[in-house]
C-alpha positions as CSV (number, residue, x, y, z in Angstrom):
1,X,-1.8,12.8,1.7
2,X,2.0,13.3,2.3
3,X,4.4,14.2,-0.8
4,X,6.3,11.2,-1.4
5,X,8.7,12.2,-4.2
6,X,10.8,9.1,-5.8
7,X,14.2,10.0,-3.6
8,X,12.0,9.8,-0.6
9,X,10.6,6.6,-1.9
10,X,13.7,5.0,-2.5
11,X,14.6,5.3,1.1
12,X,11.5,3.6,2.6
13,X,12.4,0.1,3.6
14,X,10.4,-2.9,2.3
15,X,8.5,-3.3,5.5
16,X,6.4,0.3,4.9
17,X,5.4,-1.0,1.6
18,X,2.3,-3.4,1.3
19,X,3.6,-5.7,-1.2
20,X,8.0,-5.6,-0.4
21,X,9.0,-7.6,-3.1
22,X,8.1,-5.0,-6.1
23,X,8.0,-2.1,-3.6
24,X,4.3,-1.7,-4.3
25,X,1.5,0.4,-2.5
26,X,3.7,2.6,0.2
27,X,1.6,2.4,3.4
28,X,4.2,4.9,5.3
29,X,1.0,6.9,6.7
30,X,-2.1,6.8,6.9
31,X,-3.0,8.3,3.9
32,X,-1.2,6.2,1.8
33,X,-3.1,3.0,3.7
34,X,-5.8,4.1,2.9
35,X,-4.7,5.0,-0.9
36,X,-3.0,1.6,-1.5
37,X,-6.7,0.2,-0.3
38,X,-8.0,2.0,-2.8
39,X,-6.3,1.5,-5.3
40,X,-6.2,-2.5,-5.2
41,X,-9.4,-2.1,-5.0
42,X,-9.6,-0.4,-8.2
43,X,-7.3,-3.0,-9.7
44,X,-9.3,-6.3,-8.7
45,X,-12.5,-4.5,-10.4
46,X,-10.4,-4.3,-13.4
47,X,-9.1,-7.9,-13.3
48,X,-5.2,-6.7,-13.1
49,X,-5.1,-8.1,-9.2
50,X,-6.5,-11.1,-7.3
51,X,-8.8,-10.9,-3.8
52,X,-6.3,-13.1,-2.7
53,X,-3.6,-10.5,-3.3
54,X,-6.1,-7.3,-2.2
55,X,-6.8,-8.9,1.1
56,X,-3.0,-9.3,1.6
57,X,-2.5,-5.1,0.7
58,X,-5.9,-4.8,3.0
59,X,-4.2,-6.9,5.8
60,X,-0.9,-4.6,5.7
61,X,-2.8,-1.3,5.3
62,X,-5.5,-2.1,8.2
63,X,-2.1,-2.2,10.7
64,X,-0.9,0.9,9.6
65,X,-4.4,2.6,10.0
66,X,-4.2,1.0,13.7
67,X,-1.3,2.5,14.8
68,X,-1.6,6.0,16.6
């Protein structure tokens, strides 16, 4: 997975991050679609996230895996 540091971060806009209003799961890359899928999966199993809200990160992180 690519190095995202917090300056580089900061300078993504909303629309490469799964959830733009709280900046939440980067899905620049690949990689990070696939970690932000992960990870929401993680938190539904631990009861800190919906499915409703997992299949919205899912959604945004299947588009980016699309691309070429």
């Amino acid at each position: 997975m690519a190095k995202l540091d917090t300056s580089k971060r900061d300078k993504l806009p909303a629309k490469d991050f799964a959830v733009p209003a709280t900046r939440a799961y980067p899905v620049e890359d690949a990689a990070h679609a696939r970690n932000a899928k992960a990870r929401s999966s993680q938190a539904v199993k631990a009861g800190r996230m919906s499915k409703a809200e997992k299949a919205k990160i899912d959604k945004k992180a299947d588009a980016k895996l699309a691309e070429k």
